[in-house]
C-alpha positions as CSV (number, residue, x, y, z in Angstrom):
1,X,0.0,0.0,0.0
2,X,1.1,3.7,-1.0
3,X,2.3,5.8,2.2
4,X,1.8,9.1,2.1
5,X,5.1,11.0,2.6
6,X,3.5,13.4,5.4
7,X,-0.3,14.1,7.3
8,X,-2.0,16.9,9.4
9,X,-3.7,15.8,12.6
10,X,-6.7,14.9,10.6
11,X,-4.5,12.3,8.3
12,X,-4.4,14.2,5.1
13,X,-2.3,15.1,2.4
14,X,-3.4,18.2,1.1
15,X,-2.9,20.1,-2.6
16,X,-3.7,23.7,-3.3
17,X,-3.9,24.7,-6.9
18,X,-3.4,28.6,-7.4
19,X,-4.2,29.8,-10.9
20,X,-6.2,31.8,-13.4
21,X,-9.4,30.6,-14.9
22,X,-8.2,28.9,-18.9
23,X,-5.1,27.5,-17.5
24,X,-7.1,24.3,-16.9
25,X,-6.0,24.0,-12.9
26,X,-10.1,22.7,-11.9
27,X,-9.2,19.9,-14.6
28,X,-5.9,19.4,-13.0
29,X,-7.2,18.8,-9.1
30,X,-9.8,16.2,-10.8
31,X,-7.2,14.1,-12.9
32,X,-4.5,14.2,-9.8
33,X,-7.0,12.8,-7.5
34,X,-8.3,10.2,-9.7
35,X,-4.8,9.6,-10.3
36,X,-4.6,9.2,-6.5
37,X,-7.9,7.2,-5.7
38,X,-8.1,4.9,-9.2
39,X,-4.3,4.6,-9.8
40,X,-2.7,4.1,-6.5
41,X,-5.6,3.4,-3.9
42,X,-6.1,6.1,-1.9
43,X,-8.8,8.0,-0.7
44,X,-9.1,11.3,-2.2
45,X,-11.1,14.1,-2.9
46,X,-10.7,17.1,-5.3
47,X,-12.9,20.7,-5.5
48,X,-12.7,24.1,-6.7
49,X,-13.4,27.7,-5.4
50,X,-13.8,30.2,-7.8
51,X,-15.5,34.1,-8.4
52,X,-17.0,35.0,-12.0
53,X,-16.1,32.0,-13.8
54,X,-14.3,33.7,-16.5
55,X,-10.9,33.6,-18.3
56,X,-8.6,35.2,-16.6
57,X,-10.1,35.1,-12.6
58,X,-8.3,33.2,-9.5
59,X,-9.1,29.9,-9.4
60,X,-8.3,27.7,-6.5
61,X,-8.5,24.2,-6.9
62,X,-8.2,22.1,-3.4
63,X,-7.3,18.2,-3.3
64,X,-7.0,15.9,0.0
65,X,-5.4,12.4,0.2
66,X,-5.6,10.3,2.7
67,X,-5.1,6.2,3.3
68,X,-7.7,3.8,2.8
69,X,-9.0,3.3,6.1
70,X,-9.2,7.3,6.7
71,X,-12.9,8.6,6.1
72,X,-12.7,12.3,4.2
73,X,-15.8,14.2,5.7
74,X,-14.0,17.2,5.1
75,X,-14.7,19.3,1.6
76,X,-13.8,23.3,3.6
77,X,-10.9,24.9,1.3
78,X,-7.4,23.5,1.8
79,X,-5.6,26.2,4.7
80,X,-2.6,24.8,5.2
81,X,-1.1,22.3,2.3
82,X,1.9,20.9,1.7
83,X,1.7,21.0,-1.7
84,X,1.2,24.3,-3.5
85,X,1.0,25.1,-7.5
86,X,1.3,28.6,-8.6
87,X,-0.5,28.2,-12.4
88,X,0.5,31.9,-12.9
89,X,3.7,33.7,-11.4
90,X,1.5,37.2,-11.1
91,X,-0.6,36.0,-9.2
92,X,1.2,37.0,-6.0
93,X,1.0,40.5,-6.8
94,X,-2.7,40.2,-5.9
95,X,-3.5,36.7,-3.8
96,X,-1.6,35.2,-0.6
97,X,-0.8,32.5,-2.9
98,X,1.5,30.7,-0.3
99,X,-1.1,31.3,2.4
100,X,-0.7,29.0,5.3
101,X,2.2,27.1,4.1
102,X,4.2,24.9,6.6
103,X,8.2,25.0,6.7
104,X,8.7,21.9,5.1
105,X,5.9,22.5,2.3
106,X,6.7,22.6,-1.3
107,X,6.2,25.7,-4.0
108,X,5.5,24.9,-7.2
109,X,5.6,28.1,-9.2
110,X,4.6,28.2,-13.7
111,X,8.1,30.4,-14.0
112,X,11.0,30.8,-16.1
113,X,13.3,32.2,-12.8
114,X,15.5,30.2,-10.6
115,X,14.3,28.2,-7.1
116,X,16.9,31.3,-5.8
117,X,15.2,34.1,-7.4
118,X,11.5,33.0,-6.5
119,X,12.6,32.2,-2.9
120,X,13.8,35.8,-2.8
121,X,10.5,37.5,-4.6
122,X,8.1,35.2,-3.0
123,X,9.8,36.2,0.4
124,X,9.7,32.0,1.6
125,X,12.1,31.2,4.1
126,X,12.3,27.4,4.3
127,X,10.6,24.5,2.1
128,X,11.0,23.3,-1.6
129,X,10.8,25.6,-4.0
130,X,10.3,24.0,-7.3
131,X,9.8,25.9,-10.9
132,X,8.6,24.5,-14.7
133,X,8.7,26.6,-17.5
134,X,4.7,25.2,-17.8
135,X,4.1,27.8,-20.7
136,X,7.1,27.5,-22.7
137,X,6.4,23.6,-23.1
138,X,2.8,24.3,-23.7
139,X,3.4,26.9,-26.5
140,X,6.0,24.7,-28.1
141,X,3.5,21.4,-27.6
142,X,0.6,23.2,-28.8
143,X,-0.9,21.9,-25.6
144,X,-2.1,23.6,-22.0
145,X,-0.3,24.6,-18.9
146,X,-2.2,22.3,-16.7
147,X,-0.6,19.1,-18.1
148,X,3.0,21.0,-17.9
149,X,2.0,21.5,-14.7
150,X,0.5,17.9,-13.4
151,X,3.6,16.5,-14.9
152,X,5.9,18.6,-12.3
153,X,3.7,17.7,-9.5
154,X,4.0,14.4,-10.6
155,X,7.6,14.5,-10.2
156,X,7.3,15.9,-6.5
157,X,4.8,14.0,-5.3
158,X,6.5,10.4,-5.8
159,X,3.6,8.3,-4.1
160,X,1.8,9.1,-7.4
161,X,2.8,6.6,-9.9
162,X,3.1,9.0,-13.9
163,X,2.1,5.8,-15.8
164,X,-1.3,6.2,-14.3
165,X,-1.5,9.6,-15.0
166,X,-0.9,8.8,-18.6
167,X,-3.8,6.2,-18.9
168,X,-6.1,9.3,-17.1
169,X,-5.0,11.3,-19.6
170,X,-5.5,9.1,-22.3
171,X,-9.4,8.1,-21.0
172,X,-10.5,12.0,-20.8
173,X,-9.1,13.0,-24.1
174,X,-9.3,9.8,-26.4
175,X,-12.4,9.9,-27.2
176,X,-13.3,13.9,-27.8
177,X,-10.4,14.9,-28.7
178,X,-8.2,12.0,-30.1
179,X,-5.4,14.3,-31.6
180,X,-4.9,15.4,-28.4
181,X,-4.0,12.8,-26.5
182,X,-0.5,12.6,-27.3
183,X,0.3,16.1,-27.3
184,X,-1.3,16.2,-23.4
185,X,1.4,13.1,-23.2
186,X,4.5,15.1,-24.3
187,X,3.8,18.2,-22.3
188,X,3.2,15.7,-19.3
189,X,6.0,13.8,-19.9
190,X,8.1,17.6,-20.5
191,X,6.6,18.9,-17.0
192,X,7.8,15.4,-15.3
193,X,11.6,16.0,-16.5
194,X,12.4,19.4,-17.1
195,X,11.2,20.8,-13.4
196,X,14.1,22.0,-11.2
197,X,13.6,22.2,-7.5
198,X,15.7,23.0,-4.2
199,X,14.9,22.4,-0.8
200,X,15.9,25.1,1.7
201,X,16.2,24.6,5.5
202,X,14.3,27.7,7.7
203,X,17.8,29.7,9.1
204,X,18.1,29.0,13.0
205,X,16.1,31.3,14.9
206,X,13.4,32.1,12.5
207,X,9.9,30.8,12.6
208,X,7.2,30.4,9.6
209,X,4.5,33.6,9.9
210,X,1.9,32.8,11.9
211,X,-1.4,31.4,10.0
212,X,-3.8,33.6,9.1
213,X,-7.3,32.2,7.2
214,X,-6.9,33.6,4.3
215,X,-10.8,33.6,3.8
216,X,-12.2,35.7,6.1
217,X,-13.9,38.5,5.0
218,X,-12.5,42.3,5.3
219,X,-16.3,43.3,5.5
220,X,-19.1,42.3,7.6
221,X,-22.4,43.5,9.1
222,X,-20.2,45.7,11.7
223,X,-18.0,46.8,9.3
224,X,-19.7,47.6,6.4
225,X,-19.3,51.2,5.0
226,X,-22.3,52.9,5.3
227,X,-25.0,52.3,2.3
228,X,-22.6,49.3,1.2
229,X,-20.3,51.3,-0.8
230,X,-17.8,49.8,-2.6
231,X,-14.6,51.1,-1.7
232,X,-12.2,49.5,-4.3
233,X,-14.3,49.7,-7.6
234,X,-12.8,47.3,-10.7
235,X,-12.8,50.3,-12.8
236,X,-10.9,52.6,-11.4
237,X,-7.6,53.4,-12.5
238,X,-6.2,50.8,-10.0
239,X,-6.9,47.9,-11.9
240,X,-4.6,45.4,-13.1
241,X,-5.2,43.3,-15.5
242,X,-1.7,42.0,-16.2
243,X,-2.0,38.7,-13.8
244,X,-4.4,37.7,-16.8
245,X,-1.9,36.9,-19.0
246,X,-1.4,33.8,-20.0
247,X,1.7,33.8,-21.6
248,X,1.3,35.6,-24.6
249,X,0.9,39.9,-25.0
250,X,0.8,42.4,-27.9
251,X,4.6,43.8,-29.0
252,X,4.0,47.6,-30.8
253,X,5.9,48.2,-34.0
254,X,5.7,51.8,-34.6
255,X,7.5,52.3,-37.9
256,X,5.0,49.9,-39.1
257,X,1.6,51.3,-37.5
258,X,-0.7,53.7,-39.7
259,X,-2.6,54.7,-37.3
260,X,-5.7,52.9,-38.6
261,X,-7.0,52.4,-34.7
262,X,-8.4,48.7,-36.2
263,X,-6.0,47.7,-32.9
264,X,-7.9,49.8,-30.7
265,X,-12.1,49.1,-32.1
266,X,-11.6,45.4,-31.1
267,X,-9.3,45.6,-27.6
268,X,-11.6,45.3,-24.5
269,X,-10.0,47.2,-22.3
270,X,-9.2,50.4,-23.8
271,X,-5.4,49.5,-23.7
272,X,-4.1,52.0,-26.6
273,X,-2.2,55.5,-25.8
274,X,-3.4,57.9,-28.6
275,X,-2.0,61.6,-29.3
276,X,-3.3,64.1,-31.0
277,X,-0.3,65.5,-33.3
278,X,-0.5,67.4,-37.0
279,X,-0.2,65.0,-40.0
280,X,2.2,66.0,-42.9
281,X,-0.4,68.5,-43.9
282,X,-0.4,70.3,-40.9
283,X,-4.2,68.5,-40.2
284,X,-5.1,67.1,-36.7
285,X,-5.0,63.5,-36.4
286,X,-4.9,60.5,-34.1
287,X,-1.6,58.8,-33.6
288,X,-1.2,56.0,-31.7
289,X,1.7,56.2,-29.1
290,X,2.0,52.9,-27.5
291,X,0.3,50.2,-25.0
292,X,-0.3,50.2,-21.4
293,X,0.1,47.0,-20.5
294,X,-1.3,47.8,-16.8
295,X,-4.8,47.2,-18.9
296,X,-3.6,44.6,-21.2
297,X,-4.8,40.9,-20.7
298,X,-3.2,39.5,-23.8
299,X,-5.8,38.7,-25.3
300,X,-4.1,39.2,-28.5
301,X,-7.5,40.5,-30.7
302,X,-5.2,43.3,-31.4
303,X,-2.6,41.3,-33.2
304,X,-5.8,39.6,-35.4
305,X,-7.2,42.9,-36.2
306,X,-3.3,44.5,-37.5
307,X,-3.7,45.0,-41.0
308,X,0.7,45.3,-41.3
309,X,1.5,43.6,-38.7
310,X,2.6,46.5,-36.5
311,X,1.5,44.1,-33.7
312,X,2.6,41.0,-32.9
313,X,2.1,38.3,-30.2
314,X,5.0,37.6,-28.6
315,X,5.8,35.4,-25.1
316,X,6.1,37.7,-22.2
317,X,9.3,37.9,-20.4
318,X,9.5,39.7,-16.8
319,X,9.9,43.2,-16.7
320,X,8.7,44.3,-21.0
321,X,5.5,45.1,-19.3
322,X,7.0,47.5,-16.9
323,X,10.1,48.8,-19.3
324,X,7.8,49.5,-22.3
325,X,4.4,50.6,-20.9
326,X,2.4,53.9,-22.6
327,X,0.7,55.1,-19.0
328,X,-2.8,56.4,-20.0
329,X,-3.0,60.5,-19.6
330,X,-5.0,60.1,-16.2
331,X,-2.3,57.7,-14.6
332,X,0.2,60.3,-15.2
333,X,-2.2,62.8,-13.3
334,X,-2.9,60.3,-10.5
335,X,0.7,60.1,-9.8
């Protein structure tokens, strides 16, 4: 019989999936735990918590394990696991992502840094920090991030047996979406190899931050602002829409661009930077100045829409965001 490598006081093994709605991670916590339950004989559960269920919002996905003789009555969101995946690096600029870790856990993080660099901007002190370049394989296997990613998690959880995960794989896809299968395989197989991971002891003296439930609400009957006002409101000019990104974002050519604004009738979000400057005829007329990618999901309609391909989609690599962003007019005045 499979023995789990470590339990709470309740007897579980517990998963957290953090990730952004289309990167698959609900699909994940369902084939893992089958993986779990059918392939190796455990018990298991898996759920997800989610908001609007939309491309693009946090996604939680929560999985237990426990052994056979261990009865799961327990389906609250998963607190404190020892097991985390971070679908999308971003998202710690906005969630708690390694919320209620312990000092031995491990951080599984979709990144093309080192287990150095993430220990140092994800501010963990002790633990495994592991890292897969989940959607450089995808891209290149014309597949999704989630089987990148199942195949690292694979990898660090041993008690899982991969050839199991395979045949899962082959049974949800084969008969759908037969073409698929064996890319899913490949980027599996990719995720499985290619993750690199260090395990870092907590320095002598120092103690994990104390747990705090990351679910309990800011706002409640006795603290409500009068009239329920919303005090944070999606529109306003501190939104973010850059942890939506899946990969992929919009690179501006400007010696190519004639200013035909076919970019800017199809882009959601308003992401454009127009001027008004004179034309060669001394006429008023719109030019388009750059992108702010504070606004920019990457959803890459732009690029379609390009008639001279002044736009192209292009993988994101940290910091082009920040170096090469157009601020909107009334960020500038903000600031």
């Amino acid at each position: 019989m499979v023995t789990l490598p470590k339990v709470n006081n309740l007897g579980f093994f517990e998963i957290r999936l953090e990730s952004i709605g289309g990167l698959g991670a609900n699909l994940a916590g369902k084939m893992l735990a089958e993986a779990g339950v059918v392939g190796v004989g455990l018990n298991g559960v898996s759920f997800s918590s989610y908001g609007s269920e939309k491309k693009g919002s946090a996604v939680k996905a929560h999985i237990r394990f426990c052994d056979p003789h261990t009865n799961i009555r327990d389906t609250s969101p998963v607190e404190r696991p020892h097991v985390v995946g971070i679908f999308h690096e971003s998202l710690s600029k906005t969630v708690n992502v390694i919320s209620g870790i312990y000092e031995d856990s491990t951080v599984l993080v979709n990144s093309t840094k080192t287990p150095d660099e993430l220990k140092e901007k994800m501010n963990l002190r002790g633990g495994t920090i592991a890292v897969i370049d989940a959607i450089g394989i995808s891209l290149e296997e014309k597949n999704r991030v989630n089987m990148a990613m199942l195949g690292a998690l694979f990898r660090l959880c041993d008690f899982l047996d991969p050839e199991v995960m395979r045949g899962v794989i082959r049974k949800s896809l084969e008969k759908k979406y037969p073409l698929a299968v064996q890319p899913a395989i490949r980027t599996f197989d990719r995720g499985y190899e290619e993750v690199q991971f260090h395990t870092y002891a907590l320095p002598e003296g120092e103690e994990m931050p104390k747990f705090v439930r990351f679910d309990t609400p800011v706002l409640g009957y006795a603290t409500q602002p009068m009239g329920g006002m919303i005090t944070n409101p999606g529109n306003s000019i501190l939104k973010d829409l850059s942890i939506s990104r899946a990969g992929m974002m919009p690179h501006f050519h400007e010696d190519k661009c004639i200013h035909c604004a076919s970019c800017d009738n199809v882009c959601p979000d308003f992401c454009f930077v127009w001027e008004q400057q004179p034309d060669k005829k001394g006429r008023p007329q719109m030019f388009l100045q750059g992108i702010d990618y504070q606004y920019c999901k990457g959803c890459l309609k732009c690029v379609q829409a390009c008639p001279t391909d002044a736009l192209s989609g292009e993988r994101e690599t940290d910091g082009y965001a920040d170096d090469h962003r157009t601020p909107h007019r009334f960020d500038l005045a903000a600031n």
